[in-house]
C-alpha positions in Angstrom: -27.4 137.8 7.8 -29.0 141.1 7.6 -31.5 142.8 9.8 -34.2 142.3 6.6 -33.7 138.9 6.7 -34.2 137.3 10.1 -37.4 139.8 10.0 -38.8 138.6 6.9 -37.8 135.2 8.1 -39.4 135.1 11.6 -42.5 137.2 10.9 -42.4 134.9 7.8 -42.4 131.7 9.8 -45.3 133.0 13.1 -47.9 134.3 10.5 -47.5 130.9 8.1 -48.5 129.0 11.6 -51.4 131.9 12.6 -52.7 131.4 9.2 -52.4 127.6 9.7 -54.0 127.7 12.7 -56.8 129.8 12.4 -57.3 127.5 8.5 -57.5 124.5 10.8 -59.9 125.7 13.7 -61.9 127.6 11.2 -66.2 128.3 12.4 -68.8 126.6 11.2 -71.3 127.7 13.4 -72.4 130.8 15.5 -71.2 129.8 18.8 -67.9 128.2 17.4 -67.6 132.0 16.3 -68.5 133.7 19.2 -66.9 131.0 22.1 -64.9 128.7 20.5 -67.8 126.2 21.0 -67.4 126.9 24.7 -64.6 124.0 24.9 -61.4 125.3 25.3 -59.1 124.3 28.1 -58.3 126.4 31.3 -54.6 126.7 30.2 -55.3 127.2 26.6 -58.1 129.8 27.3 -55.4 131.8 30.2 -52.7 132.0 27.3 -55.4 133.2 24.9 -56.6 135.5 27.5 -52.7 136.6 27.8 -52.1 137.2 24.3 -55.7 138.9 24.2 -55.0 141.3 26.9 -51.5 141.8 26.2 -51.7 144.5 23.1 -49.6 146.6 21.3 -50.1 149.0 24.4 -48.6 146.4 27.1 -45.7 145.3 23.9 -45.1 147.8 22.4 -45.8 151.3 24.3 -46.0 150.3 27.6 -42.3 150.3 28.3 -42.2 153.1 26.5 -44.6 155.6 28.0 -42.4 154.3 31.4 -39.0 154.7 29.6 -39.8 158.5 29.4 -42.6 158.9 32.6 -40.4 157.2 35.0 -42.2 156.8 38.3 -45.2 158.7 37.0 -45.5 155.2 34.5 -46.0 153.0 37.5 -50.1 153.7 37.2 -50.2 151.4 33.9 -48.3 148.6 35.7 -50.6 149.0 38.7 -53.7 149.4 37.3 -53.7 146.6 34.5 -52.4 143.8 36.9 -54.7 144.9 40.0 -57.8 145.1 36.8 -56.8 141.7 36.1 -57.2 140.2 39.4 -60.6 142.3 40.6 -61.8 140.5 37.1 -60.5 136.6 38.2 -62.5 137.0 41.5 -65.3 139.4 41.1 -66.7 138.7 37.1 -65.5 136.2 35.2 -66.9 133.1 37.4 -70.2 134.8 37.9 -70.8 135.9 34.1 -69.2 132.0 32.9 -72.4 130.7 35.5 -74.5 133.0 33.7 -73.7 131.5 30.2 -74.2 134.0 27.6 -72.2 134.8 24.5 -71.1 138.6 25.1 -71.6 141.7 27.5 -74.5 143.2 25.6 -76.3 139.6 26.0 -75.6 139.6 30.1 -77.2 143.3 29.9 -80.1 142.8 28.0 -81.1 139.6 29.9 -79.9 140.7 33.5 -82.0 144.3 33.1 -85.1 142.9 31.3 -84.9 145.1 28.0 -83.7 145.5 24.7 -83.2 149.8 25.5 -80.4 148.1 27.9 -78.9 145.7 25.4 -78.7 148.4 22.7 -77.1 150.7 24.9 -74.4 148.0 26.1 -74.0 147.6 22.1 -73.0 151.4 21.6 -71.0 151.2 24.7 -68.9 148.1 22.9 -68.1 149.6 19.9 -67.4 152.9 21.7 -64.6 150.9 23.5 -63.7 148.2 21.5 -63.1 151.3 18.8 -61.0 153.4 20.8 -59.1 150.3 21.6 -58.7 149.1 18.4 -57.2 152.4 17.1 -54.2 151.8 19.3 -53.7 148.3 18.0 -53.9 149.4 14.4 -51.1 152.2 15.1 -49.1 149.3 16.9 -49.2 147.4 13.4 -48.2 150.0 11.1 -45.5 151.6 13.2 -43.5 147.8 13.3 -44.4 147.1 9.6 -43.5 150.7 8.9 -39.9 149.5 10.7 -39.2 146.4 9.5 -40.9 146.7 5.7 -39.3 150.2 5.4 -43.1 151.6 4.2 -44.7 154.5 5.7 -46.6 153.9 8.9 -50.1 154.3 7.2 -48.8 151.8 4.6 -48.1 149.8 7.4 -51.7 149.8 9.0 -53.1 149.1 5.8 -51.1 146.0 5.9 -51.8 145.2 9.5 -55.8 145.6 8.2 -55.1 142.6 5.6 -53.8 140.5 8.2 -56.3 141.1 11.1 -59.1 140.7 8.4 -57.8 137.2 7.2 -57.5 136.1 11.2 -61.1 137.4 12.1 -63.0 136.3 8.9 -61.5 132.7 8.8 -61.7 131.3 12.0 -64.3 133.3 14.7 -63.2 133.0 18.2 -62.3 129.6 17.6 -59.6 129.9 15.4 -59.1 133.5 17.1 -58.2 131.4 20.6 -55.6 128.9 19.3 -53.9 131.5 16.7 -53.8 133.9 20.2 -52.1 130.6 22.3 -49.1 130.8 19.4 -49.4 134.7 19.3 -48.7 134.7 23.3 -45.7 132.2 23.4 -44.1 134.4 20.1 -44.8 137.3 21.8 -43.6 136.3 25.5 -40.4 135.1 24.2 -39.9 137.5 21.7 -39.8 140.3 25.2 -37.9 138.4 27.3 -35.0 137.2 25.0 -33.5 141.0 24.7 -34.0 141.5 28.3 -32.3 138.5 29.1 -29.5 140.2 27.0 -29.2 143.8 28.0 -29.3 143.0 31.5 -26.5 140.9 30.8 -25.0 143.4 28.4 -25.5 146.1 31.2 -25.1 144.8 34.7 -24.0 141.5 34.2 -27.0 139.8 35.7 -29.5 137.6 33.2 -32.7 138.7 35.4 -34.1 141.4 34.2 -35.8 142.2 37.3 -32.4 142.0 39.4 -30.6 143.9 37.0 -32.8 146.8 36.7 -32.1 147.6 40.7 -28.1 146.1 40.3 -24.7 148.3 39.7 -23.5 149.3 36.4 -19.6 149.6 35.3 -18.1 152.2 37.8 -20.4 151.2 40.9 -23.4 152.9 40.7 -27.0 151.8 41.0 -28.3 151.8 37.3 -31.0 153.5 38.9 -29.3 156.3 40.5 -26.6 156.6 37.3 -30.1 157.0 35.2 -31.4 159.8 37.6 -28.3 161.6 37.4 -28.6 161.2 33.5 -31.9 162.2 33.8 -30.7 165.6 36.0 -28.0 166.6 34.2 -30.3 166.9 30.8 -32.6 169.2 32.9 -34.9 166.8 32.9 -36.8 165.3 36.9 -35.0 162.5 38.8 -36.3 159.5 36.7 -37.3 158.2 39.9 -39.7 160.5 41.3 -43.2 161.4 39.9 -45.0 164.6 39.0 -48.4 163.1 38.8 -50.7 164.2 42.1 -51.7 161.8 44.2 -54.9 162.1 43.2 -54.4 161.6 39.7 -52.1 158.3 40.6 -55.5 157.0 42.3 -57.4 157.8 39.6 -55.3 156.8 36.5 -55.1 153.2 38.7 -58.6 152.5 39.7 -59.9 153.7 36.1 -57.5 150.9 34.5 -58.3 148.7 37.0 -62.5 149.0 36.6 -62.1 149.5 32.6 -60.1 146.2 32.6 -62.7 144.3 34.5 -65.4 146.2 32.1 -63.4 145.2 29.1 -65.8 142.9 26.8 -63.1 141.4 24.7 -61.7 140.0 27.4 -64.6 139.3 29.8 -66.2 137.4 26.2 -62.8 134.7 26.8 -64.7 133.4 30.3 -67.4 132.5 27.9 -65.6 129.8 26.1 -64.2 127.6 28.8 -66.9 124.5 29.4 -67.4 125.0 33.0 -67.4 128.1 35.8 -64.1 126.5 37.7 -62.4 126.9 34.1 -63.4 130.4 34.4 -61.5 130.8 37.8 -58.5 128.3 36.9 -58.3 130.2 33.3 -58.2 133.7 34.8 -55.2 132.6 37.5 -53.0 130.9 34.5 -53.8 134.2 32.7 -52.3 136.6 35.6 -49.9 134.2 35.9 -48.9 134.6 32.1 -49.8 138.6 32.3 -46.9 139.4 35.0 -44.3 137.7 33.5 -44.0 140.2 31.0 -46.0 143.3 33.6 -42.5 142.4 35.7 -40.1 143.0 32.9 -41.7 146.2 31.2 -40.0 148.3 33.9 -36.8 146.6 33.5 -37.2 147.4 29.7 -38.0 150.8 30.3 -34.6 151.4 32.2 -32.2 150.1 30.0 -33.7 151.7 26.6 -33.8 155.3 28.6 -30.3 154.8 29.7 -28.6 153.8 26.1 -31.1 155.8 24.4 -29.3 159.1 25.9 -25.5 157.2 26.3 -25.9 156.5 22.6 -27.2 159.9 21.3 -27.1 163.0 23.9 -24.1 165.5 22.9 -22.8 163.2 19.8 -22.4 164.4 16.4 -25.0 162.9 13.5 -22.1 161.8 11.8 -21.1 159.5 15.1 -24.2 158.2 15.2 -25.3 154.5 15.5 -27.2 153.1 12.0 -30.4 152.2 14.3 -31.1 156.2 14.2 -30.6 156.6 10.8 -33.1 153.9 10.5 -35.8 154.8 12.6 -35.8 158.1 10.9 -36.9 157.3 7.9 -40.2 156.0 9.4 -40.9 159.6 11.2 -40.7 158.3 14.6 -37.2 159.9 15.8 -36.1 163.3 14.2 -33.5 165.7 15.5 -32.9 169.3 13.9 -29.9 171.0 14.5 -30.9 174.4 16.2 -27.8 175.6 17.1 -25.7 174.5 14.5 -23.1 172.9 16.3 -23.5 169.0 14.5 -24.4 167.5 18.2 -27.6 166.4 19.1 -29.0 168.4 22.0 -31.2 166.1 23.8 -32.6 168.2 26.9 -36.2 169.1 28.4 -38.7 170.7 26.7 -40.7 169.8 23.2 -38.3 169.5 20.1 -41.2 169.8 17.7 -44.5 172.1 17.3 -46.5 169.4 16.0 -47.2 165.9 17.6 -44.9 164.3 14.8 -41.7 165.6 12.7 -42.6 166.9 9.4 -40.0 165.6 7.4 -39.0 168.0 4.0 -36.9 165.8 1.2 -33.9 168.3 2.1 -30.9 167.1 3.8 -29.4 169.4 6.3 -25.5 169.9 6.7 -24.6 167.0 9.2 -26.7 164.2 6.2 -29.9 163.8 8.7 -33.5 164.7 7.4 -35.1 168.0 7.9 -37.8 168.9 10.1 -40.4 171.6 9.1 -42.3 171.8 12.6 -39.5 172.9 15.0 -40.5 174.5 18.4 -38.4 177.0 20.0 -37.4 174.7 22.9 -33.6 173.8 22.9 -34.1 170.6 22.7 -33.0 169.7 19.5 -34.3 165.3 19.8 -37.8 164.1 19.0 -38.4 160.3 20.3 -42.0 158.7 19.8 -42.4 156.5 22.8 -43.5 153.5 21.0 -40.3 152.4 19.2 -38.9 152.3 22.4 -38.8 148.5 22.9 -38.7 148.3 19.1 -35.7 150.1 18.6 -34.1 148.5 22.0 -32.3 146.3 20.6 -31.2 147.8 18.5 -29.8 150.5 20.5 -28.4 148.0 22.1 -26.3 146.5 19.6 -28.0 143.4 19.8 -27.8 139.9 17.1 -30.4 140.6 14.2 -32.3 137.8 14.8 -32.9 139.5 18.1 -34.7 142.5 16.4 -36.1 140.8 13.7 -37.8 138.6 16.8 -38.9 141.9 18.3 -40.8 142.6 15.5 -42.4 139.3 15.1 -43.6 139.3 19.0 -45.0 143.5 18.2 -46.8 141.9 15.4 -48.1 139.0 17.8 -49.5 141.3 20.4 -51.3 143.9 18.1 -52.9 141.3 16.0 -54.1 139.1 19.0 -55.9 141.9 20.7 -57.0 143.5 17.3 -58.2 140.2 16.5 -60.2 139.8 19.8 -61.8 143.7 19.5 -63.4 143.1 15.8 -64.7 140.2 17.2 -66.8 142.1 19.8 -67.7 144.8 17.1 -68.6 142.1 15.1 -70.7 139.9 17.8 -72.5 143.4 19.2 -74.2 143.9 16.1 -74.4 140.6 14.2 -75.7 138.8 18.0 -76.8 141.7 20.2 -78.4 144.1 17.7 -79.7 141.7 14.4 -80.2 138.2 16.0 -82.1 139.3 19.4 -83.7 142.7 18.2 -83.8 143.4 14.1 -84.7 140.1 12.8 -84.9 137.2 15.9 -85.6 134.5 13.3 -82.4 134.8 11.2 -80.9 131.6 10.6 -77.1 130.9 12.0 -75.9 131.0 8.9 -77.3 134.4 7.6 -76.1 135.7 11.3 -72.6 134.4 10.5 -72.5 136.6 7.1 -73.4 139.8 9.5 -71.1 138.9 11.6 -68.3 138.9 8.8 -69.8 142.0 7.1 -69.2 144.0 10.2 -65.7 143.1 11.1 -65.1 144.2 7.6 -66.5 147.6 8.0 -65.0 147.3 11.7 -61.4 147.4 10.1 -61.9 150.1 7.9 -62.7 152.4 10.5 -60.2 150.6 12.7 -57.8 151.7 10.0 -58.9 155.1 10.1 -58.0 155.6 13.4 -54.7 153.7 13.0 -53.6 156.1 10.3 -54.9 159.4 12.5 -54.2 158.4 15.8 -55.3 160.7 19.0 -52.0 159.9 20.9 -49.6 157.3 21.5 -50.5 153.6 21.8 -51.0 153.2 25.5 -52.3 156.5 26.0 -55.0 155.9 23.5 -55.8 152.5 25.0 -56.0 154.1 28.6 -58.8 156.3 27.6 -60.7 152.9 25.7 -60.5 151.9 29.6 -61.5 155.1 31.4 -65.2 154.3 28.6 -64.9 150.8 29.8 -64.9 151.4 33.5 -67.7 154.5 33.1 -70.2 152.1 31.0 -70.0 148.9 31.5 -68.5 147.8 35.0 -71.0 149.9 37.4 -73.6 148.0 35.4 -71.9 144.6 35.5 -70.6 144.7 39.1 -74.2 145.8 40.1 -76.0 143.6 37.8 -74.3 140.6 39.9 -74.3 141.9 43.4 -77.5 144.4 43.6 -81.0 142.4 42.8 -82.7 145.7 43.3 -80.7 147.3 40.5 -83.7 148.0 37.6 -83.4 148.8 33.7 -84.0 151.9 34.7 -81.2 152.4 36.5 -78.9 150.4 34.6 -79.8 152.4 31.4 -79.3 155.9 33.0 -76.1 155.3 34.8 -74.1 154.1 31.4 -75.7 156.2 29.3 -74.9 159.3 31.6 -71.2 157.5 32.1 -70.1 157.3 28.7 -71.4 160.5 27.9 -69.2 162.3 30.5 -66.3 160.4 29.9 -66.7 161.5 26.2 -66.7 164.3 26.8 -64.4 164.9 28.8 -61.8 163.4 26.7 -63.1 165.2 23.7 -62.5 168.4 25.3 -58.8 167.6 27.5 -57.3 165.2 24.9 -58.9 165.6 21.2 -59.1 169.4 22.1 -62.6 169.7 21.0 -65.2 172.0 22.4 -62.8 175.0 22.9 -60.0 172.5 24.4 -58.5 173.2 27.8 -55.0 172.8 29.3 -54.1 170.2 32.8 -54.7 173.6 34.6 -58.5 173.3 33.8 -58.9 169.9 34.6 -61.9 168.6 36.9 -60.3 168.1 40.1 -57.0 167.6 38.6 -57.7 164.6 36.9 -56.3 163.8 33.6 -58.6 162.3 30.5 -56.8 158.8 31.3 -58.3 158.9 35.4 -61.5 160.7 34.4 -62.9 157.2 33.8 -62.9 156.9 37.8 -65.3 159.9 37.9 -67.7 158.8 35.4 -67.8 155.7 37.0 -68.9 157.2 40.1 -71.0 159.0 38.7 -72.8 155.9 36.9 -72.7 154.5 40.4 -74.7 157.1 41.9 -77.4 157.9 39.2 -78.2 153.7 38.8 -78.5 153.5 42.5 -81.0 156.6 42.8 -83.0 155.8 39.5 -83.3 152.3 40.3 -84.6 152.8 44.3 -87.2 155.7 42.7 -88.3 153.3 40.3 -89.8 149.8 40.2 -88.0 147.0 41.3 -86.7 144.3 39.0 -89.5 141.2 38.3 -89.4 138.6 40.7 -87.5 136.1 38.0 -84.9 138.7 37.2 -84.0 138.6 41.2 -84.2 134.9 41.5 -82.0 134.7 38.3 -79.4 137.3 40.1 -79.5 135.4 43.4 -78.8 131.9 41.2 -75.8 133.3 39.4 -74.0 134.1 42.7 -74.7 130.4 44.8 -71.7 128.9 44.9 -73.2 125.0 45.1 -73.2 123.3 41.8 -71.0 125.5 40.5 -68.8 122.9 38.1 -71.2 124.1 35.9 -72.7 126.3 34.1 -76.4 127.1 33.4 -78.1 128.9 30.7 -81.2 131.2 31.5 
């Protein structure tokens, strides 16, 4: 049976249950919507959380961006698992003991004032925006695949889907739909690793195979740097990235994953603080199965990927490229005219994507408009790596049409989660405790609803004009995460002397920076700038380490040159962190 099918069939089968799912656990009131009622079990709520976390970025891209970084792709690996634990032991029980529905809600009550809460509000949608353009491009470019549409047809699709999800069932429906959407999704990554590690180096762990030998003796590791060298490209192996810049890319995902509010908003729905805890350790749990694998996945697309298609002739070449080209996401243009694909170092296209013309050149493939005059004659977008892995591979096609299922899986659970935060910051945090306090819940439900529909459509937007690829977009969502929100959470816990004042200057100034900074180094606004001019040699996806600090700093001066906080306020911060009594959880 044909590729088509088993897609059709699979994706077919896991969105009939999502839509079951979230049909049967659909909202009826505001806090069923916002936290599931705040019943769900510890080992329900970690493989929500798991499916939550684990986007289109950690899916799809992830492997990818390491597939073609190497060693330099280590910091996403690092810095998302080490987020994941400084969130288990330093916020999630504290903020479950507080008991409130979002981020927004701890800020405003924590710092006294509504200027706080509406600030946390922007800072949400800032994130949760520049997040969920990543998921939406994570959507179309698998629908764009597997439908054979064009990738914006594709997010539009994704947008119908996503809608249906967020609309129907709040984050009660949301939860259970994400505890399918992780076991597709989980499965749907390992079953092709299982296979090409076979395939490759005869062992079944992925893990083991990636540092085993190959056919002929060698490490795969040390036959994929020589690969690497030969196409005059660095030892796949070693990094390029400064030190520095390692640091910073790490501890910016780390912070931005503990700042993250649609995941910090899961701790809210378990019924007791403990849950919190026990949830967060079945999540990491959950999380490094697949964290462990990526790498694994990275090596053995990067190796067939240049066995199958460096130095062959177009007319040799396997169907999967032929494929894939027809969505825009591979191209190759012949430069010197020789029929072979010249896959070496350097840029094979001006623009960020091949500009297809209807011509067909001399060897049958498409032709490119936006060549560059690097000899590299290949363009590859990173994020059909693990798409496209199996079927590089040579894999069954229930295999790929699996794939595709578990893409869909992760980019609609974590899209999902993120228009529930837009939705909750204004329908919660702006109407219900600033606009109009005395709307009733079910008036607040329709805002809710009204704003994850204008949510998508911008969401959409951003999927059809992305600013980069997947993970690299959702890096930068972290960097706004970790310069906003965490200086104000961490110190919100830890510091009873923190004030409004303080609070309020430090994210304010924080997400300001950090916008700007990746307006300027990655969006190339203001004049733009090149990695020569960057600030202390850190890239736009570290800079979120700087800004932090720099949030740090200013809410710590502000706040000791100001008043301190009202004598509640500090008893209420001293109460969240006792651990006595703390089965359970207490509203203020």
């Amino acid at each position: 049976m044909s590729v088509q099918f088993w897609t059709w069939l699979l994706v077919g089968l896991t969105f009939a249950l999502y839509f079951g799912i979230a049909i049967w656990a659909r909202a009826g009131s505001t806090k069923e919507f916002y936290v599931a009622g705040g019943g769900v079990s510890p080992l329900a709520n970690g493989m929500a959380t798991a499916a939550d976390w684990m986007s289109a970025a950690s899916f799809i891209s992830m492997a990818g961006i390491i597939s073609f970084s190497g060693y330099d792709g280590s910091v996403y690996l690092m810095g998302w698992t080490g987020g994941y634990v400084l969130l288990a032991l330093l916020l999630a029980p504290y903020l479950r003991k507080f008991g409130k529905f979002t981020v927004p809600d701890f800020i405003g009550d924590r710092y006294y004032s509504n200027t706080a809460r509406t600030v946390a509000v922007i800072c949400a949608l800032i994130v949760s925006f520049t997040y969920v353009a990543g998921q939406m491009r994570g959507v179309g470019i698998v629908f764009s695949q597997f439908l054979q549409v064009d990738i914006n047809i594709g997010v539009i699709i994704g947008m119908a889907v996503v809608l249906t999800f967020a609309l129907l069932g709040g984050m009660k429906g949301i939860t259970y739909t994400q505890v399918a959407q992780y076991c597709v999704l989980i499965f749907a990554f390992m079953v092709p690793a299982f296979f090409i590690s076979m395939q490759m180096t005869g062992n079944i762990i992925p893990q083991i195979g990636m540092g085993s030998k190959v056919e002929g003796g060698a490490f795969l590791l040390d036959k994929l740097d020589t690969l690497h060298t030969q196409l005059g490209f660095n030892e796949y192996t070693s990094g390029t990235k400064s030190t520095w810049d390692v640091f910073a890319i790490t501890l910016a995902l780390m912070t931005g994953t503990a700042g993250l509010p649609h995941v910090i908003v899961r701790f809210f729905t378990v019924p007791k603080v403990k849950d919190a805890r026990k949830s967060a350790g079945y999540a990491l749990f959950l999380i490094a199965i697949l964290y462990t694998t990526a790498p694994a996945i990275a090596v053995f697309s990067r190796t067939n990927l240049i066995e199958t298609v460096s130095n062959k002739e177009y007319k040799e070449i396997p169907e999967w490229f032929k494929n894939w080209e027809n969505t825009g996401l591979i191209a190759w243009s012949d430069k010197n005219g020789d029929g072979k694909i010249q896959y070496v170092a350097g840029n094979a296209l001006s623009g960020k994507k091949p500009e297809y013309t209807d011509a067909r050149g001399a060897n049958g493939e498409r032709v490119v408009a936006n060549v560059s005059d690097a000899s590299n004659e290949l363009y590859v977008d990173r994020d059909i790596m693990v798409l496209a892995n199996p079927e590089i591979a040579n894999l069954p096609n229930w295999v790929i049409g699996l794939v595709a299922a578990g893409g869909l899986a992760a980019a609609l659970s974590t899209a999902a989660g993120l228009l529930l935060v837009i939705s909750t910051s204004v329908s919660h945090d702006l109407v219900k405790k600033q606009l109009k306090p005395d709307i009733s819940d079910k008036d607040e439900l329709k805002v809710a609803r009204i704003a994850i529909f204008v949510a998508i459509l911008i969401a959409g937007y951003f999927g059809i004009n992305p600013p980069g690829f997947v993970a690299a977009v959702v890096a930068l969502a972290f960097g706004l995460a970790a310069a906003s929100f965490f200086p104000a959470i961490i110190l919100g816990i830890f510091d009873k002397r923190m004030n409004s004042q303080g609070a309020i200057s430090g994210m304010v100034v924080g997400i300001v920076l950090m916008l700007f900074y990746m307006m300027k180094f990655k969006l190339n606004m203001f004049g733009g700038g090149t990695s020569a001019d960057w600030w202390f040699g850190t890239s736009p996806e570290g800079f979120g380490t700087i800004a932090m600090c720099v949030n740090v700093v200013i809410s710590l001066i502000v706040s000791r040159l100001t008043p301190a906080p009202p004598q509640d306020v500090q008893d209420m911060v001293e109460s969240i962190r006792i651990p006595s009594g703390a089965g359970e959880a207490h509203d203020h």
